[in-house]
C-alpha positions in Angstrom: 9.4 31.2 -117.5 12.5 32.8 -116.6 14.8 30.6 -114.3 15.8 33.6 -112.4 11.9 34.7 -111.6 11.2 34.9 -107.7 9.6 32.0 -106.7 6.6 33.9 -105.8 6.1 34.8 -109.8 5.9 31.3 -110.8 2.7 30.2 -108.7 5.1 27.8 -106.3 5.0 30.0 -103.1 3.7 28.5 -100.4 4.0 30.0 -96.7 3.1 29.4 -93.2 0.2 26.9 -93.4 1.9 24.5 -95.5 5.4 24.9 -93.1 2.8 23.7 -90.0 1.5 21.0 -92.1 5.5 19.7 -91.7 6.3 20.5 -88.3 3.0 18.8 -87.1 4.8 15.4 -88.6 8.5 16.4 -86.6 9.4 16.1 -82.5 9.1 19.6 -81.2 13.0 18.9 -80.2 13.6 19.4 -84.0 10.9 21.8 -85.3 13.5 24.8 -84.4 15.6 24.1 -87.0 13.3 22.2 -89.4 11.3 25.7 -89.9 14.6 27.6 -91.0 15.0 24.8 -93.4 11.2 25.4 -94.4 11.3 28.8 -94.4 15.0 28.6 -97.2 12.8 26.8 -99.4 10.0 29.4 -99.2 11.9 31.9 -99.8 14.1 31.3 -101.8 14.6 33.8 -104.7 14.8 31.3 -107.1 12.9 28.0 -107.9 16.3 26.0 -108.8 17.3 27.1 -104.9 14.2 26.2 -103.6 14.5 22.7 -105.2 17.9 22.5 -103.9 16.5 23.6 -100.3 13.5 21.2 -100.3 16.2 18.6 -101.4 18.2 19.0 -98.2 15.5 19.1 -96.1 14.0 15.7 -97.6 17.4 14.2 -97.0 17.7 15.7 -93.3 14.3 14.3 -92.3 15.3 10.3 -94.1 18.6 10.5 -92.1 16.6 11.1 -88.8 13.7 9.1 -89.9 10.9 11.6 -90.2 9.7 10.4 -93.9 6.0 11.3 -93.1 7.4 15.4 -92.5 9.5 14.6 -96.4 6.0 13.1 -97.3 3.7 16.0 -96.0 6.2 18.9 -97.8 6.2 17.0 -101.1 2.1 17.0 -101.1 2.4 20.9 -100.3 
């Protein structure tokens, strides 16, 4: 697979159930900017981006201690 295929291509999309499946684990104080974070990583044009993406958002929820949310998006 070409590493500049859109993510969509490659069978990795994933959309708006999988982004509630997070923000049901996050305070709703924080679910405004968790979902842009979400939505960068699912739609994202490329998968290295949207590994990048799901990166930082795995590292913003540890530093705020939301590991189930990190949890719940690596299972989608």
């Amino acid at each position: 697979m070409l590493e500049g295929a859109p993510t969509k291509s490659t069978g990795t999309s994933w959309g708006n159930p999988e982004i509630l499946n997070v923000l049901d684990q996050l305070p709703r104080t924080q679910r405004r900017t968790a979902r842009q974070m979400l939505r960068a990583v699912a739609y994202a044009p490329i998968r290295r981006e949207a590994e990048r993406q799901r990166k930082q958002f795995e590292t913003w929820c540890a530093g705020r201690g939301y590991l189930q949310a990190a949890e719940t998006l690596g299972r989608s």
